[in-house]
LOZARO-215537 format. One line per field, with one value per residue (C-alpha): x negated, y negated, z; residue in one letter; residue number from 0. Coordinates in pm, 1 decimal, padded with zeros to 6 digits. Each point is the difference from the previous one (the first is absolute). Layout:
N
u X:...
v Y:...
w Z:...
residu A:...
num NUM:...
//
This chain:
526
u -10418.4:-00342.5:00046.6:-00324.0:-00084.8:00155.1:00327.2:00044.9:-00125.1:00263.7:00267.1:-00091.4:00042.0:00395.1:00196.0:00176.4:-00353.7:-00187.2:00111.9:-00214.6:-00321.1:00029.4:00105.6:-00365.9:-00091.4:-00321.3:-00136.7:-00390.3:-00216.0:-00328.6:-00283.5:-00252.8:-00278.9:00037.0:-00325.9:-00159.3:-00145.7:-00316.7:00077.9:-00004.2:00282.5:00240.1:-00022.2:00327.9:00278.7:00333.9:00171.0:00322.3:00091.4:00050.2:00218.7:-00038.5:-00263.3:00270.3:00306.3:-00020.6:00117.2:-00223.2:-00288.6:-00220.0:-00351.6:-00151.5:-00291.7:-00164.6:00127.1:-00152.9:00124.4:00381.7:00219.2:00287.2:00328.4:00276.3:00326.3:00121.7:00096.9:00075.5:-00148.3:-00373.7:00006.3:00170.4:-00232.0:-00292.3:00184.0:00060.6:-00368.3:-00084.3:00224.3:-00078.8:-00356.6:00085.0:00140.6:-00293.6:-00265.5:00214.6:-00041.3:-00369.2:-00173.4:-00280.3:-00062.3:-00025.3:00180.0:-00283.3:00070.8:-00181.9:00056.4:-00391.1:-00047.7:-00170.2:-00318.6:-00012.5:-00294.5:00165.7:00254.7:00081.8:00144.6:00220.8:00301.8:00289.3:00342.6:00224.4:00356.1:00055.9:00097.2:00288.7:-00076.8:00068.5:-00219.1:-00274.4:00012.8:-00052.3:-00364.5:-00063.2:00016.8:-00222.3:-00277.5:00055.1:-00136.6:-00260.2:-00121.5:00032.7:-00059.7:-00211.4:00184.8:-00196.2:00280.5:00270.6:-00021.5:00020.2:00282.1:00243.0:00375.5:00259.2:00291.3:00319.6:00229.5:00319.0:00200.5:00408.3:00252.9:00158.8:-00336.6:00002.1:00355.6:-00112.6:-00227.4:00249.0:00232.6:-00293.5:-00135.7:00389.8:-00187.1:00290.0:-00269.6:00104.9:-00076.6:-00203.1:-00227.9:-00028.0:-00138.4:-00273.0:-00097.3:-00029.7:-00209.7:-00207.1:-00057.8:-00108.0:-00243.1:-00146.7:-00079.4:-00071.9:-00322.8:-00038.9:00012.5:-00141.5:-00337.7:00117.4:00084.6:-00357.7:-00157.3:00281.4:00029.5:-00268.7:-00218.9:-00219.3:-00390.3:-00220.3:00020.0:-00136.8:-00377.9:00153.8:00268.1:-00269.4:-00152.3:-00070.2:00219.3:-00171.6:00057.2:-00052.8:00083.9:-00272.5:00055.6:-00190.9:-00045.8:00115.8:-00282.9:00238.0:-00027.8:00340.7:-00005.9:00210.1:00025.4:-00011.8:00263.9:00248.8:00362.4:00134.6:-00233.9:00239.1:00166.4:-00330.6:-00199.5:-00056.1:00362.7:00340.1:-00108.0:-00044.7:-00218.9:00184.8:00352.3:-00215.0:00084.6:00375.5:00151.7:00304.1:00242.0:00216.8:00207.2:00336.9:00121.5:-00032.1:-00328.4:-00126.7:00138.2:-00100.3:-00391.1:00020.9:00106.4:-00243.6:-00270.7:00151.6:-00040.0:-00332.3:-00269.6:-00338.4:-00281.5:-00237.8:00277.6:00076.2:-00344.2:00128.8:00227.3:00350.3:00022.6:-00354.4:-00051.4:00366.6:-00020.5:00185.4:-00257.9:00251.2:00345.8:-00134.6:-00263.8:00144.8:-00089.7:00261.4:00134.2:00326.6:00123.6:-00169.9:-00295.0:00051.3:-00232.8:00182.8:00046.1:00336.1:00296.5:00348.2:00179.5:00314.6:00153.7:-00029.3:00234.7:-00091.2:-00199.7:-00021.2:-00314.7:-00098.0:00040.2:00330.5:00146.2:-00126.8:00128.0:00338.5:00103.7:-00270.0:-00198.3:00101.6:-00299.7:-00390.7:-00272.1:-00293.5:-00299.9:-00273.0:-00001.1:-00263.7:00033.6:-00022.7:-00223.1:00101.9:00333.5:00085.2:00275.0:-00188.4:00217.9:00115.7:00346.3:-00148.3:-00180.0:00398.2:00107.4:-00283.4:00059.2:00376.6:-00082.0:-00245.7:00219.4:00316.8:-00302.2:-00077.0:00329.1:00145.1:-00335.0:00015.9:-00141.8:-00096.4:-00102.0:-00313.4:-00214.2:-00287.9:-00254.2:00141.5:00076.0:-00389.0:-00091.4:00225.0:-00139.5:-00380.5:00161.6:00103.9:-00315.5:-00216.2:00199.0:-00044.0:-00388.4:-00077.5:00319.6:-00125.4:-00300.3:00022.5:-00118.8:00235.1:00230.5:00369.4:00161.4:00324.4:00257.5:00325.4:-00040.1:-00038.8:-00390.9:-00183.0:-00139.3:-00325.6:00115.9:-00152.9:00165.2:00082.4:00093.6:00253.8:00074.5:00095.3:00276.8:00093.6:00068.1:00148.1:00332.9:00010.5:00064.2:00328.8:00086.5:-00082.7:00234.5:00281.1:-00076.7:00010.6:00307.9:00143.0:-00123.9:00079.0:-00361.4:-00323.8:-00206.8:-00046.3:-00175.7:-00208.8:-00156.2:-00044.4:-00198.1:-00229.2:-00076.8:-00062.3:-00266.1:-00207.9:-00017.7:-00204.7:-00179.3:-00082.7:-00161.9:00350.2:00068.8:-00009.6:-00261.5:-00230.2:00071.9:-00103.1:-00294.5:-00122.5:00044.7:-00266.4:-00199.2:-00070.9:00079.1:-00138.0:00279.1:00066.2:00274.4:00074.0:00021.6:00203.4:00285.5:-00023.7:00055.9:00286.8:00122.1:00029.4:00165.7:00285.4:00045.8:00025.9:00283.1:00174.9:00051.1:00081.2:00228.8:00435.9:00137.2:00218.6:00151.9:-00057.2:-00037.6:-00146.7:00319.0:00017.7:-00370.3:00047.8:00306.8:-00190.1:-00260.8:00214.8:00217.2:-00302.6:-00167.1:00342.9:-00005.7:-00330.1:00088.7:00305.9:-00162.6:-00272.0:00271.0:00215.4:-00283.9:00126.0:-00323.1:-00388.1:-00256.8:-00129.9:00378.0:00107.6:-00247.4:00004.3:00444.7:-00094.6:-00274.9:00261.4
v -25057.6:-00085.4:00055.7:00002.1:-00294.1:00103.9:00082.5:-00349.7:-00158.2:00239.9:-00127.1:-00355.4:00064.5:-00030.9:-00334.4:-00068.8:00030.1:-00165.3:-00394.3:00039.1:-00040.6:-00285.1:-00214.1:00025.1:-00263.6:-00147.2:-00322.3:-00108.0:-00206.0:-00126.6:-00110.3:-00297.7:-00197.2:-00400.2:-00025.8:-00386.1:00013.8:00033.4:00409.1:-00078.7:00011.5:-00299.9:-00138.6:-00228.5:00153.8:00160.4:-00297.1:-00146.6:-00011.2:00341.6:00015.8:00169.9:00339.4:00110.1:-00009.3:-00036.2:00297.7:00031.6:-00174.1:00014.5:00069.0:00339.2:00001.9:-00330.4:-00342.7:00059.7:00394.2:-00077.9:00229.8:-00009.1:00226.7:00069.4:00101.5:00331.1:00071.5:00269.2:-00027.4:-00032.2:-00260.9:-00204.3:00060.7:-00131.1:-00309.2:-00047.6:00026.2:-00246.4:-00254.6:-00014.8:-00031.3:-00257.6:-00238.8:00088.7:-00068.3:-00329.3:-00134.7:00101.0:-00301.3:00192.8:00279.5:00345.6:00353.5:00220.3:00302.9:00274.2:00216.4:-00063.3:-00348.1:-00280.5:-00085.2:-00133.2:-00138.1:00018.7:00200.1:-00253.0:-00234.2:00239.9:-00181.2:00210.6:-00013.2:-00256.0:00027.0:-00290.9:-00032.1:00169.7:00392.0:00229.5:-00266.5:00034.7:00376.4:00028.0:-00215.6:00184.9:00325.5:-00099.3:-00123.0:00357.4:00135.1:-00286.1:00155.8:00364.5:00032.0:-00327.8:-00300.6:00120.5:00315.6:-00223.7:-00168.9:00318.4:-00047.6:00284.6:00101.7:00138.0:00172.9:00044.7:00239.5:00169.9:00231.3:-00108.1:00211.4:00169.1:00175.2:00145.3:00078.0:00193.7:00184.3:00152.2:00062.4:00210.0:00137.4:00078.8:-00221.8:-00099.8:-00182.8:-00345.7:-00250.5:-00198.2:00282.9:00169.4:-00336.5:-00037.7:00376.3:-00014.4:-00305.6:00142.6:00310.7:-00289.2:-00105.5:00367.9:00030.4:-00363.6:00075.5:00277.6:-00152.0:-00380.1:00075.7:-00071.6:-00374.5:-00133.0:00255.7:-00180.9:-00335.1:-00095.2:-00269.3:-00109.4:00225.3:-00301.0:-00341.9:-00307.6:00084.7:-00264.9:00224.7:00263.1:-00254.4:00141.2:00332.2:00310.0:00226.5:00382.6:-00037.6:00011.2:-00317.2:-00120.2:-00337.7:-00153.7:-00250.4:-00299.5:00132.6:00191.9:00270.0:00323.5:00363.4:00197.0:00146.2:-00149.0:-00083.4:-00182.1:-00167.9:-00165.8:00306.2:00143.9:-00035.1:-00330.3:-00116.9:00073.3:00291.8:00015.2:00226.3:-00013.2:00126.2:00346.7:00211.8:-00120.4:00306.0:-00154.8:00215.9:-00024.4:00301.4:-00181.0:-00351.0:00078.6:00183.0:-00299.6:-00251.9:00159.4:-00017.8:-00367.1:-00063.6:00195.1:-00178.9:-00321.6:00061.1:00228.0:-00222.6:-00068.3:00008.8:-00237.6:-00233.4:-00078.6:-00115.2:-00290.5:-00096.5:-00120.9:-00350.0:-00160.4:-00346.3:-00055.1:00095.6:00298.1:00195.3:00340.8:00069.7:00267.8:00264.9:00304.3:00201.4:-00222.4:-00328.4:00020.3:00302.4:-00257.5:00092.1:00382.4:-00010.7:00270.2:00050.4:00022.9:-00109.9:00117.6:-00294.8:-00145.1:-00389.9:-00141.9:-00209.0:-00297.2:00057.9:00369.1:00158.3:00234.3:00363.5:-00122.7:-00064.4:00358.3:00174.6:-00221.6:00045.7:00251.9:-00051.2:-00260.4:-00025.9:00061.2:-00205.3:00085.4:-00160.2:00161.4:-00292.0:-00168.7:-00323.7:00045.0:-00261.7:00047.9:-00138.8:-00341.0:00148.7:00265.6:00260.7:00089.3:00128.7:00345.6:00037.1:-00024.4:00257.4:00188.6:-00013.7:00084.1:00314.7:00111.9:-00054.2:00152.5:00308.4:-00016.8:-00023.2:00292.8:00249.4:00214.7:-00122.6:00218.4:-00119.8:-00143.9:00134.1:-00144.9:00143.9:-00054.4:-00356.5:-00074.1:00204.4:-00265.3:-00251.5:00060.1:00017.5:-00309.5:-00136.7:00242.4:-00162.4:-00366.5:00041.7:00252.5:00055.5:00009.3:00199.9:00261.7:00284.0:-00114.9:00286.9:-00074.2:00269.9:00047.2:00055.0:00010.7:00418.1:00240.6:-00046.3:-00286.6:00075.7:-00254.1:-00181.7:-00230.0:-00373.5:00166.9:00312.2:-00146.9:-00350.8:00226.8:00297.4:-00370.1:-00185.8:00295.3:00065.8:-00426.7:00055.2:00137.6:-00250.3:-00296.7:00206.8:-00026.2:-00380.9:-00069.2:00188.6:-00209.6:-00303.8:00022.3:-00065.5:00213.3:-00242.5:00226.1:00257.7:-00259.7:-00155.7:00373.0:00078.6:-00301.7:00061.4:00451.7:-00113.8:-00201.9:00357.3:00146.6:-00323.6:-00190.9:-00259.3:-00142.2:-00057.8:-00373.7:00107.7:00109.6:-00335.6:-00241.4:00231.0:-00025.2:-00419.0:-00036.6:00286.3:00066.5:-00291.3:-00203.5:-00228.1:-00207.6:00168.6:-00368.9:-00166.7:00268.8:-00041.4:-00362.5:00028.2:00176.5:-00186.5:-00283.8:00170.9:00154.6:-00352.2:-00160.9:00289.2:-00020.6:-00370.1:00051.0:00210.5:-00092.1:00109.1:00345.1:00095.7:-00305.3:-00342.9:-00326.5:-00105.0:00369.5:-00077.7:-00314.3:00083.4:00292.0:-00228.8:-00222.2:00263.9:00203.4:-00335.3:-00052.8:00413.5:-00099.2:-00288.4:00152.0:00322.9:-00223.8:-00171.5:00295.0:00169.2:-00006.0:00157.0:-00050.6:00222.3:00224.3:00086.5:00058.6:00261.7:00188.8:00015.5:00101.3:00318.2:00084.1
w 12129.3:-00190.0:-00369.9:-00256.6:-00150.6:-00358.9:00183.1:00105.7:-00332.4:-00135.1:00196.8:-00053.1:-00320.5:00031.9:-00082.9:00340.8:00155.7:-00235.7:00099.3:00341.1:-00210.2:-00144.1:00316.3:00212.2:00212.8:-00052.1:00165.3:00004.6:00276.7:-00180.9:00189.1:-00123.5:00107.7:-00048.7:-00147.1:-00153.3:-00349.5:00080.6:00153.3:00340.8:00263.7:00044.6:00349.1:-00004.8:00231.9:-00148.3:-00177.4:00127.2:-00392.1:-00002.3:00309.6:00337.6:00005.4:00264.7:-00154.7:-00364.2:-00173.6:-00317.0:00096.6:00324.6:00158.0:00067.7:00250.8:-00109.6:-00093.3:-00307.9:-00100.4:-00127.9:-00041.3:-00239.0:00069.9:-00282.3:00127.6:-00056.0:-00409.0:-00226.8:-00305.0:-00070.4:-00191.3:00251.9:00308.5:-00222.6:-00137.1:00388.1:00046.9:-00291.2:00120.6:00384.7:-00129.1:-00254.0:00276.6:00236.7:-00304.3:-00019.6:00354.9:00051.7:-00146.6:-00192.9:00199.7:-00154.2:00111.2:00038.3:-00263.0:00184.2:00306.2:00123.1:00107.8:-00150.3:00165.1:00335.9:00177.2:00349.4:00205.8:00242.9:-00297.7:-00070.3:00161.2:00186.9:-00127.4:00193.7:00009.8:00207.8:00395.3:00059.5:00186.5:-00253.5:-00212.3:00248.8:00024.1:-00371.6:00084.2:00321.6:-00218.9:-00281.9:00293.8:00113.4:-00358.1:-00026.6:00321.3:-00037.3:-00370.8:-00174.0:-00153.0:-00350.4:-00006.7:00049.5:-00347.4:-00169.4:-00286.4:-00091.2:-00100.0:00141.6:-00179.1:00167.6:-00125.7:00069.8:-00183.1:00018.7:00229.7:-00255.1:-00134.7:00361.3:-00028.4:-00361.4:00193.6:00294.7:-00264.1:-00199.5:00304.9:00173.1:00270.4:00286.7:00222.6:00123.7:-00294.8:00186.8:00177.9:-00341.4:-00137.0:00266.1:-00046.3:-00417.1:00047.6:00243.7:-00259.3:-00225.7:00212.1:00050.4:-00378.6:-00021.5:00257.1:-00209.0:-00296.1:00033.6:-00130.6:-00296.9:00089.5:00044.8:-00293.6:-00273.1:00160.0:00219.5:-00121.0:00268.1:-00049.5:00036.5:00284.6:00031.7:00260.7:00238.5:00079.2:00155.1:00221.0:00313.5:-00054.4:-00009.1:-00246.4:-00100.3:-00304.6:-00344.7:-00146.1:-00329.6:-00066.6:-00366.2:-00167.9:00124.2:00380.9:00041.5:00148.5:-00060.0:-00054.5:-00299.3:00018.3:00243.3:-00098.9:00350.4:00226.6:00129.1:00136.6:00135.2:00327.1:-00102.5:-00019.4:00180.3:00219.2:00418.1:00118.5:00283.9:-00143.2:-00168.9:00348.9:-00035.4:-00201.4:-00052.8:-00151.5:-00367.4:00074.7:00107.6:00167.2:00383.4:-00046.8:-00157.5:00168.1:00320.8:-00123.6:-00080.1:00365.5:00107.1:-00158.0:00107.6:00348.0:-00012.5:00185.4:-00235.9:00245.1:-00317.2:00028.1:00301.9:00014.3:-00222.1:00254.2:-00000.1:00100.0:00019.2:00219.1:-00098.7:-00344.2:-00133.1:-00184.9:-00083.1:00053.0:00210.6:00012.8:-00144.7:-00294.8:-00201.7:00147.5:-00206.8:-00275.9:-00258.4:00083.6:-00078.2:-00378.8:-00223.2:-00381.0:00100.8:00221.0:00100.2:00029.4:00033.6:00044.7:00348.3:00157.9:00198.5:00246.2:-00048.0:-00052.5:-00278.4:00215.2:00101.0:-00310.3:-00121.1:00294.1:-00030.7:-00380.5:-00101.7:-00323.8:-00269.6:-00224.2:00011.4:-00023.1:-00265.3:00119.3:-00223.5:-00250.5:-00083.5:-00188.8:-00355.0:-00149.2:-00344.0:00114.9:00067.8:00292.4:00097.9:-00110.5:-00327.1:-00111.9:-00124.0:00371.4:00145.2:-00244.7:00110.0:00329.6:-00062.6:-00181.7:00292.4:00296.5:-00195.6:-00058.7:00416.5:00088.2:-00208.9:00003.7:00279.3:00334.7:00266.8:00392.2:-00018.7:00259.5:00167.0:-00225.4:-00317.8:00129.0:00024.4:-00302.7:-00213.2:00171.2:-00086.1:-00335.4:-00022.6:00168.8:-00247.3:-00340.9:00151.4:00027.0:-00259.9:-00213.9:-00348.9:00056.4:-00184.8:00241.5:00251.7:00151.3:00229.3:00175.2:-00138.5:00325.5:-00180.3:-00014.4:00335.6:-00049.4:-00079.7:-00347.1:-00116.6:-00284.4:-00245.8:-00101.1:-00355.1:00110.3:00274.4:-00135.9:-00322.9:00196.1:00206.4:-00290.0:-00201.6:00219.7:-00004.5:-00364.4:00090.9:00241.9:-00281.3:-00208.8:00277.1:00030.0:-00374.5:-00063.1:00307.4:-00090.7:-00387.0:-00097.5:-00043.1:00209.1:00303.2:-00242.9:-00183.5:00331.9:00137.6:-00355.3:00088.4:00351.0:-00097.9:-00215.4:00267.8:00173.8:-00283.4:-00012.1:00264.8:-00219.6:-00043.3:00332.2:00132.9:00247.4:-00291.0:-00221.9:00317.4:-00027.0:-00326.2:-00004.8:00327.3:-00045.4:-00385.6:-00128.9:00328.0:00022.1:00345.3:00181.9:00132.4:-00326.9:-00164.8:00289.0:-00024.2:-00369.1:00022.5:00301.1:-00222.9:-00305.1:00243.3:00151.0:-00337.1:-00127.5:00341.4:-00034.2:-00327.0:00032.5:00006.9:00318.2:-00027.6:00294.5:00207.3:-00058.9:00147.4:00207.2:00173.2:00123.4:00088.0:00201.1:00179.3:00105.5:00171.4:00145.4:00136.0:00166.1:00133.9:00117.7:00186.4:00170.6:00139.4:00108.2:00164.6:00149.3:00168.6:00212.0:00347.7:00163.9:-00019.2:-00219.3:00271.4:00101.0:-00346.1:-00058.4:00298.1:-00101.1:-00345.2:00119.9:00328.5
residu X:X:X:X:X:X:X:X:X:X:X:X:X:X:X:X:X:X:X:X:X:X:X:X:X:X:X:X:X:X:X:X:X:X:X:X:X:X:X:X:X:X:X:X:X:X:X:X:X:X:X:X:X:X:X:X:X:X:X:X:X:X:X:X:X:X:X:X:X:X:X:X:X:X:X:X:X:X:X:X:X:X:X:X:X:X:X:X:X:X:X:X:X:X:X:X:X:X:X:X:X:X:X:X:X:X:X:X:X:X:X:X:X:X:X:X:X:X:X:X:X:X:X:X:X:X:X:X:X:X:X:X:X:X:X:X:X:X:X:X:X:X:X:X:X:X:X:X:X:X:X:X:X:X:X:X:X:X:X:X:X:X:X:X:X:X:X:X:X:X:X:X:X:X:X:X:X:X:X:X:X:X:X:X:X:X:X:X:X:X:X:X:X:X:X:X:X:X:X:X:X:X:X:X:X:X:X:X:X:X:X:X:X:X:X:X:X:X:X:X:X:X:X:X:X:X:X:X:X:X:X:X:X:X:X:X:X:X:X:X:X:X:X:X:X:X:X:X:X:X:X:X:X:X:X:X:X:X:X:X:X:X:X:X:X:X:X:X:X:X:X:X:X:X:X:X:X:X:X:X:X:X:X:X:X:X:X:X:X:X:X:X:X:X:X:X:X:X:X:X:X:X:X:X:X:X:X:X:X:X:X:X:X:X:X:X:X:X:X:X:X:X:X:X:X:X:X:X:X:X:X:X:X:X:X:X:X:X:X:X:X:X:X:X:X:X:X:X:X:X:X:X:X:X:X:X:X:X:X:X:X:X:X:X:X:X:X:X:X:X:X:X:X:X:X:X:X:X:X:X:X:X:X:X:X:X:X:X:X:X:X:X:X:X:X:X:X:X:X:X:X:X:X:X:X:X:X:X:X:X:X:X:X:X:X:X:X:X:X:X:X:X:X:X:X:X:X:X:X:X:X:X:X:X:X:X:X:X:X:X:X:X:X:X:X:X:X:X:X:X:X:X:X:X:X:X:X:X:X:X:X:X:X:X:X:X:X:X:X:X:X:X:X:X:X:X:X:X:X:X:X:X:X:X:X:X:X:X:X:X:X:X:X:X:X:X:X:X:X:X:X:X:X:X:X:X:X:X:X:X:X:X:X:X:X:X:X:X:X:X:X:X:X:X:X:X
num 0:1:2:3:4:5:6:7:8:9:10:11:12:13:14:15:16:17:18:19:20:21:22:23:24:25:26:27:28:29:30:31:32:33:34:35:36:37:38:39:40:41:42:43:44:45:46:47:48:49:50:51:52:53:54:55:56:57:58:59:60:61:62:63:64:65:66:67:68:69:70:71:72:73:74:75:76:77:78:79:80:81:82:83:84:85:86:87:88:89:90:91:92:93:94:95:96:97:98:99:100:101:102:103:104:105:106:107:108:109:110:111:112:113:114:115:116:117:118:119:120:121:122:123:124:125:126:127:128:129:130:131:132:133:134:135:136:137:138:139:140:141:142:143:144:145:146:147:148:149:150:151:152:153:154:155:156:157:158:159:160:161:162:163:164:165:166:167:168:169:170:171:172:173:174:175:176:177:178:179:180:181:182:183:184:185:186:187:188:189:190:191:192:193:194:195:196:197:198:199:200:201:202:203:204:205:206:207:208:209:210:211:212:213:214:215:216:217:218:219:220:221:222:223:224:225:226:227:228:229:230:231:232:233:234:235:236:237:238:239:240:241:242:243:244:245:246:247:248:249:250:251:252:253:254:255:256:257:258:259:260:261:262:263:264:265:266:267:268:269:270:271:272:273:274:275:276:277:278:279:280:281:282:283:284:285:286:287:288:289:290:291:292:293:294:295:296:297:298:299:300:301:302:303:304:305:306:307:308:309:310:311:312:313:314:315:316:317:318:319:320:321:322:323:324:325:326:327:328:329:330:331:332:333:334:335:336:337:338:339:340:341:342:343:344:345:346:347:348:349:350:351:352:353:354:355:356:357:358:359:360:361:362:363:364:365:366:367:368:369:370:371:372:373:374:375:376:377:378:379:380:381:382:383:384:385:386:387:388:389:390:391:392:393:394:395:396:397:398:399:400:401:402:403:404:405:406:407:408:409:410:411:412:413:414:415:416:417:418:419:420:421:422:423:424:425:426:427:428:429:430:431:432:433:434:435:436:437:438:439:440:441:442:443:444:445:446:447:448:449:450:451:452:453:454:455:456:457:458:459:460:461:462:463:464:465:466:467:468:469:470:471:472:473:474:475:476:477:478:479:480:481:482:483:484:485:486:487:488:489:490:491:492:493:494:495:496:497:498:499:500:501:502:503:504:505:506:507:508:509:510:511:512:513:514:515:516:517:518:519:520:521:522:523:524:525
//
């Protein structure tokens, strides 16, 4: 039984079901460039002072030696994922002998792909994999994408707000199948819905020319009196064409309408042969050049605002621990780094994003078909390019029809029922910060001057400031209040004991392969 939004807002509304919203999960993985003083990228490797890329829990490498990425364990407060965040920079800041964390989601400027060093994880084979599979994207895809900076939010809600919700809905479904499915109707609303991430939070309109080098482009870029380019009136390049998109994945359809349908498209597109990339070839005068020539090598590569996910085991992949124990949390991957913060994120974006997935998960979802699957996806790709022009038009897909829709019009009925669901938080919560950050963010869709994508504007382009120099800048401020900073939920001893224990991890994984490379990976793709 699907009940109106109000009814469930109503029903939330009681005591014993009240508890469930104030115990989300929440855990953050920021991404940042090493980058020297003088704005370009680092070329030392991954530093043994900061433990083992492989196995270190809160701190590691991304595609390149020199894109970190920093991982806070699951929490439930806001305030406590960002404190996280603040110390597992602080430590990082305090092992990186001058070197700056690059504040943007763009990169710096780089004068040549090829020094853009692969991520090494050392020589055991799941180590070796990891390398194989970022040659694979060097080759399909340009080593210039793979130093693209974002964040990803991980969230769950806790059992017993799915238990609310049978007991609202006189639901007798098996607890576990009922989770997978209300996440899934999540995920329907969040497509929907995600426009809204890159219009209120994206930050990236203008890049360093160096990162166009030799990529075409349709796009109408101006050029600011410092040489940046940009567009007017872009939010997210990062989430464009340019960025974290395969042309090759666009025929895919893979389907958000339950666990087995989706599931069975991500297999699919695992083993669906890519005619442009087996051109690359496999393994290359004894090299390894891909994992394999398929349309993705590994569910990694699948690029997508958002993710179903749950925690693997060892050695299981990620399908298999979704079609094991069904859906724990998702993955928001529509982030870009906020320069204005020195993590990244800010507390009021994670009440934000509380209030919106509470709205997604509660607002009614239908099946997403086909069509209305690609109609929200050219609105997303229309509000990363274009999002605060003002003639710009979205096709609504939440009613039977698709209705054309300005970002006023439909930010404002959006943002509207939200008010309800900060109300819900608040009163949970004991506070009236939900309603406060949801006041803040409703007025950026009436003016999109207050958007961050609009202030990085109006430093390069009216006031002609460098886009470099203004990221360096603040580089060095957030290093300087980082290392500042008292530790909060860590300290120095818990890094310096995960160090050591991930080196140790390494070394003993290196040391318990049993087979060579070439039979390890045809076991793990059998």
């Amino acid at each position: 039984m699907t009940l109106s939004l109000n009814e469930y807002i109503s029903a939330f509304t009681e005591k014993k079901h009240q508890t469930s919203l104030s115990q989300f999960g929440r855990g953050i993985e920021r991404e940042a460039l090493r980058v020297l003083p003088q704005g370009r990228l680092s070329e030392r490797g991954h530093s043994e002072l900061l433990g083992a890329a492989l196995t270190h829990p809160n701190i590691t490498t991304d595609y390149s030696e020199t894109l970190m990425e920093f991982i806070t364990p699951v929490s439930h407060k806001p305030e406590t994922v960002i404190a996280q965040l603040e110390d597992v920079q602080k430590f990082t800041l305090s092992q990186l002998d001058g070197e700056l964390l690059w504040p943007m989601s763009m990169p710096c400027f780089v004068d040549d792909d090829d020094k853009i060093p692969l991520a090494q994880f050392g020589k055991s084979n799941i180590g070796r994999m990891k390398t194989v599979y970022r040659q694979g994207l060097k080759n399909r895809y340009g080593s210039m994408m793979q130093v693209i900076s974002g964040i990803h939010f991980n969230f769950s809600f806790p059992k017993s707000f799915f238990q609310s919700l049978q007991e609202i809905e006189n639901n007798t479904d098996a607890l576990d199948d009922y989770i997978s499915d209300k996440y899934f109707a999540l995920l329907r609303n969040y497509k929907r819905f995600c426009w809204l991430i890159p219009y209120l939070y994206g930050s990236s309109p203008a890049i360093c020319g160096s990162f166009l080098k030799n990529k075409p482009t349709d796009l109408p870029f101006k050029k600011t009196g410092k040489g940046y380019l940009y567009l007017e009136h872009a939010t997210s390049l990062r989430m464009s064409d340019l960025g974290y998109t395969n042309s090759e994945q666009s025929s895919l359809q893979i389907c958000y309408n339950n666990l087995s349908g989706y599931l069975d498209g991500v297999k699919n597109a695992i083993n669906l042969p890519s005619k442009k990339f087996e051109k690359i070839g496999i393994k290359v005068d004894g090299q390894y050049q891909q994992l394999n020539s398929n349309v993705l090598q590994i569910e990694n590569e699948l690029y997508a605002p958002v993710r179903p996910k749950c925690v693997a085991k060892a050695g299981e992949k990620p399908s298999e621990a979704l079609r094991n124990r069904g859906v724990e949390y998702i993955e928001v991957r529509a982030l870009d780094v906020n320069p204005f913060s020195a993590t990244g994120i800010t507390v009021e974006q994670v009440r934000f994003l509380d209030t919106f997935l509470t709205f997604c998960m509660l607002e009614p979802s239908p099946i997403l078909d086909c069509n209305s699957q690609e109609i929200s996806e050219e609105n997303m790709d229309a509000v990363v390019v274009r999002g605060r022009d003002p003639t710009l038009l979205l096709r609504d897909i939440s009613g039977e029809n698709p209705e054309s829709k300005s970002v006023p019009q439909w930010g404002g009925e959006i943002f509207a029922k939200m008010a309800d669901i900060a109300t819900l938080l608040d009163k949970a919560n004991d506070s009236q910060l939900y309603s406060q950050v949801l006041a803040t963010e409703a007025a950026k869709i009436n003016d999109a001057s207050l958007t961050p994508s609009a202030q990085v504007l109006t430093a390069v382009v009216k006031e002609n400031k460098s886009l470099t120099t203004l990221a360096l800048n603040r580089a060095v401020d957030y290093r300087e209040q980082l290392l500042a900073n008292n530790y909060q939920e860590f300290n120095e001893a818990y890094f310096k004991k995960t160090v050591a224990e991930s080196l140790q991890k390494q070394s003993a994984i290196e040391e318990s392969d049993t087979v060579d490379f070439d039979t390890f990976l045809q076991e793990y793709f059998s």
